[in-house]
mmJSON file of the N, C-alpha and C atoms, coordinates in Angstrom:
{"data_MODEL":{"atom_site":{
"group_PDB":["ATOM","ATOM","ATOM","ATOM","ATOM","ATOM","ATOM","ATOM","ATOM","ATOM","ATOM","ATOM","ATOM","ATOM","ATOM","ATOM","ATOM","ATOM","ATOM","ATOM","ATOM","ATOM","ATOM","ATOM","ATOM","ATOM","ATOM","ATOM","ATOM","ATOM","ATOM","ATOM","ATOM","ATOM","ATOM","ATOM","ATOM","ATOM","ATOM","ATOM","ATOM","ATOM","ATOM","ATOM","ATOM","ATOM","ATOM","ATOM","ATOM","ATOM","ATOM","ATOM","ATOM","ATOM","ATOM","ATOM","ATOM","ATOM","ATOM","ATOM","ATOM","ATOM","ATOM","ATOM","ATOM","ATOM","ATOM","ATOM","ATOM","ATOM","ATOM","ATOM","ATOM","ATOM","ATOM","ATOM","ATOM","ATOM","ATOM","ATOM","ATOM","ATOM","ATOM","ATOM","ATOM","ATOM","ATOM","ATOM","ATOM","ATOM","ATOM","ATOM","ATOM","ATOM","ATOM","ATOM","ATOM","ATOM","ATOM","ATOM","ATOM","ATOM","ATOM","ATOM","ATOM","ATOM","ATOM","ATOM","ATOM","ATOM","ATOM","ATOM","ATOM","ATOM","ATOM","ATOM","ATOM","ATOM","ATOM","ATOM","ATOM","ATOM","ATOM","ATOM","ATOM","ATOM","ATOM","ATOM","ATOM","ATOM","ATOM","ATOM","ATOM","ATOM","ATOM","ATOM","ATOM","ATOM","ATOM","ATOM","ATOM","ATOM","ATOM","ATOM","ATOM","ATOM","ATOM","ATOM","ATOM","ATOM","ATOM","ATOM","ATOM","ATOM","ATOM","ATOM","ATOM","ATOM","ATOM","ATOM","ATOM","ATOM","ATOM","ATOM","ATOM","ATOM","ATOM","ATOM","ATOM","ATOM","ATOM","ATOM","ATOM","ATOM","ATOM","ATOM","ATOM","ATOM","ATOM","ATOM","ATOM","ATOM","ATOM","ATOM","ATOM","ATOM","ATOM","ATOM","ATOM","ATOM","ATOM","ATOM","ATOM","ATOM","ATOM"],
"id":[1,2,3,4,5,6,7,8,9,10,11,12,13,14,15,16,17,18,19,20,21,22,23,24,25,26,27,28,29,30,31,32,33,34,35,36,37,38,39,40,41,42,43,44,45,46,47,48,49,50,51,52,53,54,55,56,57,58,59,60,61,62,63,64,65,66,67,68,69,70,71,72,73,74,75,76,77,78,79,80,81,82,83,84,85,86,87,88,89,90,91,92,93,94,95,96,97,98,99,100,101,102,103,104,105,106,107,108,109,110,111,112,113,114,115,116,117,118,119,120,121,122,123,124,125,126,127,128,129,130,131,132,133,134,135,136,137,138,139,140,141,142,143,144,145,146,147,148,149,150,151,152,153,154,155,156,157,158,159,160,161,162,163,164,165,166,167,168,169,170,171,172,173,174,175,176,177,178,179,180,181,182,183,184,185,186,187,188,189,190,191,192,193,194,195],
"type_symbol":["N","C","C","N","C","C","N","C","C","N","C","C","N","C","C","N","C","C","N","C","C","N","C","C","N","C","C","N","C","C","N","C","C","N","C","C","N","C","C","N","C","C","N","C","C","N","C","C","N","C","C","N","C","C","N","C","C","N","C","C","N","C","C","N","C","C","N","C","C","N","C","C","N","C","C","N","C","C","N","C","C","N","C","C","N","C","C","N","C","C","N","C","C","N","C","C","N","C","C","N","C","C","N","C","C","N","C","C","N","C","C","N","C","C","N","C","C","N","C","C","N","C","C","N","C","C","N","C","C","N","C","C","N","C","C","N","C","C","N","C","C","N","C","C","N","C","C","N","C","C","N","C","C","N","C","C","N","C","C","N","C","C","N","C","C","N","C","C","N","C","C","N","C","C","N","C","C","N","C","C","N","C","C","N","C","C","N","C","C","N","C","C","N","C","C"],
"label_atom_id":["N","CA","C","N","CA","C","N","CA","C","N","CA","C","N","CA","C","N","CA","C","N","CA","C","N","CA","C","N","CA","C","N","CA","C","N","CA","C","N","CA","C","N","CA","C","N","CA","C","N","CA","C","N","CA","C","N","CA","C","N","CA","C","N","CA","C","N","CA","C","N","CA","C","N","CA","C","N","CA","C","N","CA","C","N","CA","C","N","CA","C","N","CA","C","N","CA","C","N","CA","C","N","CA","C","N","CA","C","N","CA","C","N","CA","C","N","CA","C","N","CA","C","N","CA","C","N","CA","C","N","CA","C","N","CA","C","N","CA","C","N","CA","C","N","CA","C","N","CA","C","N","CA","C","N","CA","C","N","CA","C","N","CA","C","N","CA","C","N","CA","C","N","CA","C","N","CA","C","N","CA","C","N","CA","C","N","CA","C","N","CA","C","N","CA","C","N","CA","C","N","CA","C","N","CA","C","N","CA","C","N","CA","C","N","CA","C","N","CA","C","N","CA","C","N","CA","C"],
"label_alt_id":[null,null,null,null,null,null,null,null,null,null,null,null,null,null,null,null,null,null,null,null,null,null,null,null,null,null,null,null,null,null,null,null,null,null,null,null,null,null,null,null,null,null,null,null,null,null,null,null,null,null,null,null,null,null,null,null,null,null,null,null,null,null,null,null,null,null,null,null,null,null,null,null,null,null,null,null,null,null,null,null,null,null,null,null,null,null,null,null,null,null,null,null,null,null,null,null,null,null,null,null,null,null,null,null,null,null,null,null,null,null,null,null,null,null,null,null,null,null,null,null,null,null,null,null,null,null,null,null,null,null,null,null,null,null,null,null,null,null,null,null,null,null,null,null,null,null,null,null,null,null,null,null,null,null,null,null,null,null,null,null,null,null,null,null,null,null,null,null,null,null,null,null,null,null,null,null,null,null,null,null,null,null,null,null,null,null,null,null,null,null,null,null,null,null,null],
"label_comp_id":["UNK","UNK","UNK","UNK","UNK","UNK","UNK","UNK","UNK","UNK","UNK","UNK","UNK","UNK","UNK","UNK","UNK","UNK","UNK","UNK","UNK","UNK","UNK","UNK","UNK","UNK","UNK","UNK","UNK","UNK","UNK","UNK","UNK","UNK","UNK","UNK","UNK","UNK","UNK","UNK","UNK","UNK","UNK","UNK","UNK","UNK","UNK","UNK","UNK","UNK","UNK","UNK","UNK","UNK","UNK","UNK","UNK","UNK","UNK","UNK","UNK","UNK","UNK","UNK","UNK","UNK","UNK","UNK","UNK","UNK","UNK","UNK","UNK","UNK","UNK","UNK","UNK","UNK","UNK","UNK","UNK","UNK","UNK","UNK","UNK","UNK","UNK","UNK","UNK","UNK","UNK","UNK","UNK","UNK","UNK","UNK","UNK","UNK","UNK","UNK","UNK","UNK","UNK","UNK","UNK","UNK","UNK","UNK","UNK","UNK","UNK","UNK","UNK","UNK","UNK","UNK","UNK","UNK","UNK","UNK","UNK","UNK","UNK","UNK","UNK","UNK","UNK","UNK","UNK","UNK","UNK","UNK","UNK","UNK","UNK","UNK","UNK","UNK","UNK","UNK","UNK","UNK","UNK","UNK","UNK","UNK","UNK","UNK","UNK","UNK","UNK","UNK","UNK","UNK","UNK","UNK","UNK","UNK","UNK","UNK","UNK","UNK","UNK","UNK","UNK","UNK","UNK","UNK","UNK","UNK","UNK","UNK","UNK","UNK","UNK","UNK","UNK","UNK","UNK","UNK","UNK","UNK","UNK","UNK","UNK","UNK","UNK","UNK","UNK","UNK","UNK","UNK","UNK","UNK","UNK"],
"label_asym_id":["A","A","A","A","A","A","A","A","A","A","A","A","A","A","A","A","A","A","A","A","A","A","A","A","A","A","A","A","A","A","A","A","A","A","A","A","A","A","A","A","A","A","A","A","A","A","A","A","A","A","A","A","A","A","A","A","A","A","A","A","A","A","A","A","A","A","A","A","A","A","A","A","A","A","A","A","A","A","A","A","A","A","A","A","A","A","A","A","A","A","A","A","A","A","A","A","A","A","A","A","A","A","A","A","A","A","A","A","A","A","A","A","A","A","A","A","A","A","A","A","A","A","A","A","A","A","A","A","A","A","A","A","A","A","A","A","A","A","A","A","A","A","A","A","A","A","A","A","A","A","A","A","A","A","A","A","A","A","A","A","A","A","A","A","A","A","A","A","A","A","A","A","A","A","A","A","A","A","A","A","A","A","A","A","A","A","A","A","A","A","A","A","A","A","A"],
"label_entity_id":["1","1","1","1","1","1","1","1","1","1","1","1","1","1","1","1","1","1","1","1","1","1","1","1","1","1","1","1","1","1","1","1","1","1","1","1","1","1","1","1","1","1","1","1","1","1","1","1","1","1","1","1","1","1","1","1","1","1","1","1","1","1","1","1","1","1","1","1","1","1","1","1","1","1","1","1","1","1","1","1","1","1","1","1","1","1","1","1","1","1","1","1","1","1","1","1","1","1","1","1","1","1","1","1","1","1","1","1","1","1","1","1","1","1","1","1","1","1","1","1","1","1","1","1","1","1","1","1","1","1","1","1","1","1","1","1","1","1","1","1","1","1","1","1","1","1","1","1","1","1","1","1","1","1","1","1","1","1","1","1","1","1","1","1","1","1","1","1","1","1","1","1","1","1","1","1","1","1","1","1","1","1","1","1","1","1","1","1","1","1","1","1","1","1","1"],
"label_seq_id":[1,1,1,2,2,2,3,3,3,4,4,4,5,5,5,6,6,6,7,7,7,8,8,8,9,9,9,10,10,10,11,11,11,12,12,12,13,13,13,14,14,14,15,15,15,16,16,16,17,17,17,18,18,18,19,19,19,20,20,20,21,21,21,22,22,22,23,23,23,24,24,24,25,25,25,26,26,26,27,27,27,28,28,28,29,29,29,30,30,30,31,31,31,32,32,32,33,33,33,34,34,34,35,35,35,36,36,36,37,37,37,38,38,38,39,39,39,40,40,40,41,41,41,42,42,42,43,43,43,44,44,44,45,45,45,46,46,46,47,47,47,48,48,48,49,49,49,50,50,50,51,51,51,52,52,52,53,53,53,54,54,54,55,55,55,56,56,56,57,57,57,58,58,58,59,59,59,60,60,60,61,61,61,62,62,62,63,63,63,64,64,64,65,65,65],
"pdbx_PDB_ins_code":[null,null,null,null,null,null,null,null,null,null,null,null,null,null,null,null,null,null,null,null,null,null,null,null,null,null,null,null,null,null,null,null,null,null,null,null,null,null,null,null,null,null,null,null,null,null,null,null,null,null,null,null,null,null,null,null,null,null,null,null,null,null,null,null,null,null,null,null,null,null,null,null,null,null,null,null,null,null,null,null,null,null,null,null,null,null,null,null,null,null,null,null,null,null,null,null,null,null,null,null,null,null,null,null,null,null,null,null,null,null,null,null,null,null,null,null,null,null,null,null,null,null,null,null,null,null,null,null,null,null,null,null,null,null,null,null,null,null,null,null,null,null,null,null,null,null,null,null,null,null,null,null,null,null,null,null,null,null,null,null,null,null,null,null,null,null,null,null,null,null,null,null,null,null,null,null,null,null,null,null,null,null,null,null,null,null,null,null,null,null,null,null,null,null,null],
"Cartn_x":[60.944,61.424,62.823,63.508,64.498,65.006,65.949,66.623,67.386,66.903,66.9,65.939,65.937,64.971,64.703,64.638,64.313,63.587,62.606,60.904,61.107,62.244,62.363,62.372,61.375,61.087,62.18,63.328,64.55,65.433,65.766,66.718,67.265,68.958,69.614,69.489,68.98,69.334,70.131,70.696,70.982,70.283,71.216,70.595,69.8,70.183,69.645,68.2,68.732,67.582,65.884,66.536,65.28,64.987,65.507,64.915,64.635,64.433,63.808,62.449,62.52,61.296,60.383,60.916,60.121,59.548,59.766,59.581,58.075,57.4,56.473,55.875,56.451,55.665,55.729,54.392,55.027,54.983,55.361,55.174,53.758,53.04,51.497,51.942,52.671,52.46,53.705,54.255,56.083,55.614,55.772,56.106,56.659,57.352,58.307,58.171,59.378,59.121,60.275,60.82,61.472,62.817,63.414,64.452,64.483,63.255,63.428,61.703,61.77,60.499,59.777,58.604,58.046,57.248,57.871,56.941,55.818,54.613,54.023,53.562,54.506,54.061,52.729,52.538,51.654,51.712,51.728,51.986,50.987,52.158,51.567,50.371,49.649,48.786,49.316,50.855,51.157,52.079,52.616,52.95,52.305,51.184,50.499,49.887,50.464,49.768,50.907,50.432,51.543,51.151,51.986,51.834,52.181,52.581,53.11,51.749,50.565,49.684,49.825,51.243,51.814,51.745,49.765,50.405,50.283,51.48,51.885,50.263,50.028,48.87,48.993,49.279,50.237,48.922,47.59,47.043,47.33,47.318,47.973,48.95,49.88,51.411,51.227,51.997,52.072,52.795,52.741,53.445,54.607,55.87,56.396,56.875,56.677,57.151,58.429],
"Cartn_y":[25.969,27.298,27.191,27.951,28.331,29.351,29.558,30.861,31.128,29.553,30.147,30.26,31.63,31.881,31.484,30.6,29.951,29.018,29.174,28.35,27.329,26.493,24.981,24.377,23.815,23.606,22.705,22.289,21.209,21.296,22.978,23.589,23.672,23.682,24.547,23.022,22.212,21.164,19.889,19.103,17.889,16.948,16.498,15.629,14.459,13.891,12.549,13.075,14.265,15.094,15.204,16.156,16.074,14.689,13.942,12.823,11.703,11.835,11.095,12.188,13.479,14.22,14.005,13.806,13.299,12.006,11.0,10.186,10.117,11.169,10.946,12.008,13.328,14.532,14.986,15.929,16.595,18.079,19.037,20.532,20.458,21.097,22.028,23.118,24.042,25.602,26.293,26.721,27.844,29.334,29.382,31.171,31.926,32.734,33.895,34.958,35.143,36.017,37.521,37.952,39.067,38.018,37.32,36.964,35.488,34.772,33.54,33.023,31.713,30.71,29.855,29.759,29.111,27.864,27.074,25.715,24.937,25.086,23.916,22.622,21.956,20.037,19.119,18.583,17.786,16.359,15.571,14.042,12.939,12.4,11.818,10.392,9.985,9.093,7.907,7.523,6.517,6.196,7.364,7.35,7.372,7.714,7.087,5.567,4.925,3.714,2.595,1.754,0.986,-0.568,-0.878,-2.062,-3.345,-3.224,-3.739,-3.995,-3.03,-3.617,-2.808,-2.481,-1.913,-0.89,0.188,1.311,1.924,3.027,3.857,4.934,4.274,5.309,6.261,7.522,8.334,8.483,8.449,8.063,7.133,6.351,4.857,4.764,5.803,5.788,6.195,5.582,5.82,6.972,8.109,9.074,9.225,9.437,9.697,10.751,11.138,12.406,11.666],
"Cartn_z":[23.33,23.132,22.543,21.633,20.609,20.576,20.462,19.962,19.203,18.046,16.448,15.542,14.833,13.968,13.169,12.663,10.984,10.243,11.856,11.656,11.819,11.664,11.923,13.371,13.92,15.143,16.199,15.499,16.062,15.67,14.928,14.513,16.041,15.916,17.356,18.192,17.895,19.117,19.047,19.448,19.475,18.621,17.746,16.795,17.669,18.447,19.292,19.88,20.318,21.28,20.162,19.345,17.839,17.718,17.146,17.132,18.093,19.499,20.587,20.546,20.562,20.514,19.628,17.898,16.842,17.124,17.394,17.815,18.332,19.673,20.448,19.926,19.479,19.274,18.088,17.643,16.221,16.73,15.904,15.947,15.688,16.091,15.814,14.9,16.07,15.902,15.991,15.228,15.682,16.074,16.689,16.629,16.75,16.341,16.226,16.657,17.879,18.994,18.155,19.137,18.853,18.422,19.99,20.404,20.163,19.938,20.501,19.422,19.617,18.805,19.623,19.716,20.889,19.665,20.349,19.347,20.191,19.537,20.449,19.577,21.079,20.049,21.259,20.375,20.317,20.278,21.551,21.394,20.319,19.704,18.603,19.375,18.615,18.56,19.135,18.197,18.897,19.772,20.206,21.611,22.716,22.725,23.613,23.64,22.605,22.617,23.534,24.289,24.849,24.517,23.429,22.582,23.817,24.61,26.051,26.964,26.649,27.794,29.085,29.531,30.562,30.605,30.508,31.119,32.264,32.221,33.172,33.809,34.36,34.9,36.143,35.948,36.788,38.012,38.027,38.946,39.63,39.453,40.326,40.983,41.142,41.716,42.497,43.776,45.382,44.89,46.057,46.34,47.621,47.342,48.788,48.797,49.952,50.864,52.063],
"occupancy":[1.0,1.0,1.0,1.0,1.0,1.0,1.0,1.0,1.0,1.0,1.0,1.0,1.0,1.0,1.0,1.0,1.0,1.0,1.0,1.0,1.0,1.0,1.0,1.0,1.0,1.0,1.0,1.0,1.0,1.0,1.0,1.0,1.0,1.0,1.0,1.0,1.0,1.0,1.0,1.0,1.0,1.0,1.0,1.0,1.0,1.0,1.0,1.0,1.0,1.0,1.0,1.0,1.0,1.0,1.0,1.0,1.0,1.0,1.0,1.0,1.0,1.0,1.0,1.0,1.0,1.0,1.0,1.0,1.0,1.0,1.0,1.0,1.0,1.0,1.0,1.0,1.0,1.0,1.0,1.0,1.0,1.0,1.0,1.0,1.0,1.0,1.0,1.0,1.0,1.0,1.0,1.0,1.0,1.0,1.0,1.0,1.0,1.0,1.0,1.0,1.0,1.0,1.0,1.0,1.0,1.0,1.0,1.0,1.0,1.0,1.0,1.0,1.0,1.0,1.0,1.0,1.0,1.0,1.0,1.0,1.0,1.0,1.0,1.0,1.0,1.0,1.0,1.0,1.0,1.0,1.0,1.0,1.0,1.0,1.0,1.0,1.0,1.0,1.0,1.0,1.0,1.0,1.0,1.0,1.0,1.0,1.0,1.0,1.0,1.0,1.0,1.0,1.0,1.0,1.0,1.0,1.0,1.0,1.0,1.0,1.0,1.0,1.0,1.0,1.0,1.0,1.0,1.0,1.0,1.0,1.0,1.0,1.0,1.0,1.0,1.0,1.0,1.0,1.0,1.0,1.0,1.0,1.0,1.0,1.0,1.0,1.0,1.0,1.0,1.0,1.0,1.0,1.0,1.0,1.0],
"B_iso_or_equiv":[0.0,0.0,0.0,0.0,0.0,0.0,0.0,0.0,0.0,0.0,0.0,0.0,0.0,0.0,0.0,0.0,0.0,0.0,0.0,0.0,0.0,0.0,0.0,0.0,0.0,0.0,0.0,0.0,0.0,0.0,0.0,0.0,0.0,0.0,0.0,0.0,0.0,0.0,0.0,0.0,0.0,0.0,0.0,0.0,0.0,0.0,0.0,0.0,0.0,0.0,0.0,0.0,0.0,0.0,0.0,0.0,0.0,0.0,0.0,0.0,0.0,0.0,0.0,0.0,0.0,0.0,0.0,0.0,0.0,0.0,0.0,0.0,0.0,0.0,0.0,0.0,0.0,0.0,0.0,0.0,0.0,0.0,0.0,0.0,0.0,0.0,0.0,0.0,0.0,0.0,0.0,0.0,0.0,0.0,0.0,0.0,0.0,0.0,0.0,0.0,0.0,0.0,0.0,0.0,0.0,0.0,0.0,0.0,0.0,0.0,0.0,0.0,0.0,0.0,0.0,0.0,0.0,0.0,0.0,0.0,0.0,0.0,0.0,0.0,0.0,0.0,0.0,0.0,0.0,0.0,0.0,0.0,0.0,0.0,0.0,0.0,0.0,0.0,0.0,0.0,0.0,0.0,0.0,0.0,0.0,0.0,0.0,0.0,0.0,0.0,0.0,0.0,0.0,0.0,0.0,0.0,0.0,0.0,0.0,0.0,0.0,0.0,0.0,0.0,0.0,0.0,0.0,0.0,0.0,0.0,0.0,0.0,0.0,0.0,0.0,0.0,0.0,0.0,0.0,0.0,0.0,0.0,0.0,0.0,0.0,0.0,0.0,0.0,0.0,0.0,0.0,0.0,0.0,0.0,0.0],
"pdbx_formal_charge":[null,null,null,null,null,null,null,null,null,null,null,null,null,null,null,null,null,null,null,null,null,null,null,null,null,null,null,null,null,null,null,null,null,null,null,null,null,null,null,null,null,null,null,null,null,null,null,null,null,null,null,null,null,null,null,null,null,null,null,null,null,null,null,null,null,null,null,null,null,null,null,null,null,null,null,null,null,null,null,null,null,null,null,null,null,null,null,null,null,null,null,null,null,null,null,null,null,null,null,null,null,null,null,null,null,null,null,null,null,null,null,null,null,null,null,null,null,null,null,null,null,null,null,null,null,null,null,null,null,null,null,null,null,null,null,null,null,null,null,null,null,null,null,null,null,null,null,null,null,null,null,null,null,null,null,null,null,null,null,null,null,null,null,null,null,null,null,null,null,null,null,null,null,null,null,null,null,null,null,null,null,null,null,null,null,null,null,null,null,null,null,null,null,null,null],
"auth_seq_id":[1,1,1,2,2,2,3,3,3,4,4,4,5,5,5,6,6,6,7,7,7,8,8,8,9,9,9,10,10,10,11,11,11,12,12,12,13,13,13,14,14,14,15,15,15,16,16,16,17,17,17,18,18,18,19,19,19,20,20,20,21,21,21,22,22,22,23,23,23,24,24,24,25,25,25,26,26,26,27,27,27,28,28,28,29,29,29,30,30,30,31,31,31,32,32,32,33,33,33,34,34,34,35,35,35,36,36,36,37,37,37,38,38,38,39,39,39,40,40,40,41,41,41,42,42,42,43,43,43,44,44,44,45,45,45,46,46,46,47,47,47,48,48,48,49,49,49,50,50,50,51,51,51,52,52,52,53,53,53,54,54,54,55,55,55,56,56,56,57,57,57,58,58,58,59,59,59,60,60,60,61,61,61,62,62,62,63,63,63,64,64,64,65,65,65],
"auth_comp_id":["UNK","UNK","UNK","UNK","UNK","UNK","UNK","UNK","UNK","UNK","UNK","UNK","UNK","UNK","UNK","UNK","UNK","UNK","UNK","UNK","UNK","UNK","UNK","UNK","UNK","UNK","UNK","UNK","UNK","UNK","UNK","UNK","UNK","UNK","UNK","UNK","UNK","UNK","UNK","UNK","UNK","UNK","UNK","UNK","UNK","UNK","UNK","UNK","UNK","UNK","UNK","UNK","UNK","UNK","UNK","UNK","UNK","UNK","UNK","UNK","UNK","UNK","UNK","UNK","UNK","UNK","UNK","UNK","UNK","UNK","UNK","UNK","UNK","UNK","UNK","UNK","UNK","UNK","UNK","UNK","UNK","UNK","UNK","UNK","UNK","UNK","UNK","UNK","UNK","UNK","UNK","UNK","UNK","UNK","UNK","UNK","UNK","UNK","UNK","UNK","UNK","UNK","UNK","UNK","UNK","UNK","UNK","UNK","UNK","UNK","UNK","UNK","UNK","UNK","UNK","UNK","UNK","UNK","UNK","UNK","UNK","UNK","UNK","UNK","UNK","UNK","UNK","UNK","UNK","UNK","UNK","UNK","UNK","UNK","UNK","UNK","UNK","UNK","UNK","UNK","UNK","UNK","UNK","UNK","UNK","UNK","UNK","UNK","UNK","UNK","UNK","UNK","UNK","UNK","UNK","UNK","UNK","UNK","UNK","UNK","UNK","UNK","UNK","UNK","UNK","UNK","UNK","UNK","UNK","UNK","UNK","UNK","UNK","UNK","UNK","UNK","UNK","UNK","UNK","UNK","UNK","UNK","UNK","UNK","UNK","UNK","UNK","UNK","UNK","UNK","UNK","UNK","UNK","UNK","UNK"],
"auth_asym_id":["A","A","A","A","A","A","A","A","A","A","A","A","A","A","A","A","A","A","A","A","A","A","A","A","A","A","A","A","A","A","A","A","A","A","A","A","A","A","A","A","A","A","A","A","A","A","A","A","A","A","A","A","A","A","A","A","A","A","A","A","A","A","A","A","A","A","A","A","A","A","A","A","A","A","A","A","A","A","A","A","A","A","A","A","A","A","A","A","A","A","A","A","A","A","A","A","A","A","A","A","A","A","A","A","A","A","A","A","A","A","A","A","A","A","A","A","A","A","A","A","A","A","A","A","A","A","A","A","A","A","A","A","A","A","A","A","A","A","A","A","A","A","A","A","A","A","A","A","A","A","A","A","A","A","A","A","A","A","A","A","A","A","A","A","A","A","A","A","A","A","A","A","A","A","A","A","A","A","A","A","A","A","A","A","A","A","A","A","A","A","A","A","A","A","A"],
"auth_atom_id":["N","CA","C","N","CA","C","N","CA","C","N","CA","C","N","CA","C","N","CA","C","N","CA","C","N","CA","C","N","CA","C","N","CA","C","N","CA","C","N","CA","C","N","CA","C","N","CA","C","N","CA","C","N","CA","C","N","CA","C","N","CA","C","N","CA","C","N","CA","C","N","CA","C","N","CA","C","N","CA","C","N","CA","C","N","CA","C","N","CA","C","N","CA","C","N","CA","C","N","CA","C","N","CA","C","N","CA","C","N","CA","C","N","CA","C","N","CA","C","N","CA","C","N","CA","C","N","CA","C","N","CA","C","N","CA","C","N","CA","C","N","CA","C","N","CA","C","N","CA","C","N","CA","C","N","CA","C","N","CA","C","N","CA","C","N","CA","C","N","CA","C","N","CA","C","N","CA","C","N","CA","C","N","CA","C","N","CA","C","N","CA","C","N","CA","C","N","CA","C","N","CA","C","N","CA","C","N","CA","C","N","CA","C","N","CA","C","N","CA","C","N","CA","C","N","CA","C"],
"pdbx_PDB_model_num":[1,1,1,1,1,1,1,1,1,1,1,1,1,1,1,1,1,1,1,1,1,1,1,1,1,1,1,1,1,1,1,1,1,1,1,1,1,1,1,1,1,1,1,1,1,1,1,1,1,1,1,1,1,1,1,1,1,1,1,1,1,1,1,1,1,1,1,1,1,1,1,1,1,1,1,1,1,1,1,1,1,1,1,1,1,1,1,1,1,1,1,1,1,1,1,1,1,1,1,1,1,1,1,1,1,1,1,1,1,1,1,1,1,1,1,1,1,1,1,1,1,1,1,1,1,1,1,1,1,1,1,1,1,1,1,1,1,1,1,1,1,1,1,1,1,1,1,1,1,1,1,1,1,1,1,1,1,1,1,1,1,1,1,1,1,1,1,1,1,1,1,1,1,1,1,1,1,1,1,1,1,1,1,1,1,1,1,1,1,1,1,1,1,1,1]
}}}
């Protein structure tokens, strides 16, 4: 979500920030509210890939309380 208008989905943020997000996700979809832009992204292909072998399987994690 944004609350600048000008369709560009990583307009208004932190340069580092946009690009750690580019990185794993792309934009799908922008949309243009009254006030504000709702983007929806979509994790790229190869961020989900873990060239490491090592993945994180959020099933598998003990839980504590």
């Amino acid at each position: 979500m944004s609350t600048t208008l000008d369709g560009q989905p990583f307009s208004g943020m932190p340069k580092t920030t946009a690009t750690a997000i580019q990185k794993s996700f792309k934009a799908v979809r922008t949309t243009k509210l009254e006030y504000l832009q709702l983007v929806l992204l979509e994790r790229t292909r190869a961020a989900t890939d873990d060239p490491s072998g090592d993945k994180d399987d959020a099933a598998k994690r003990k839980v504590h309380t």
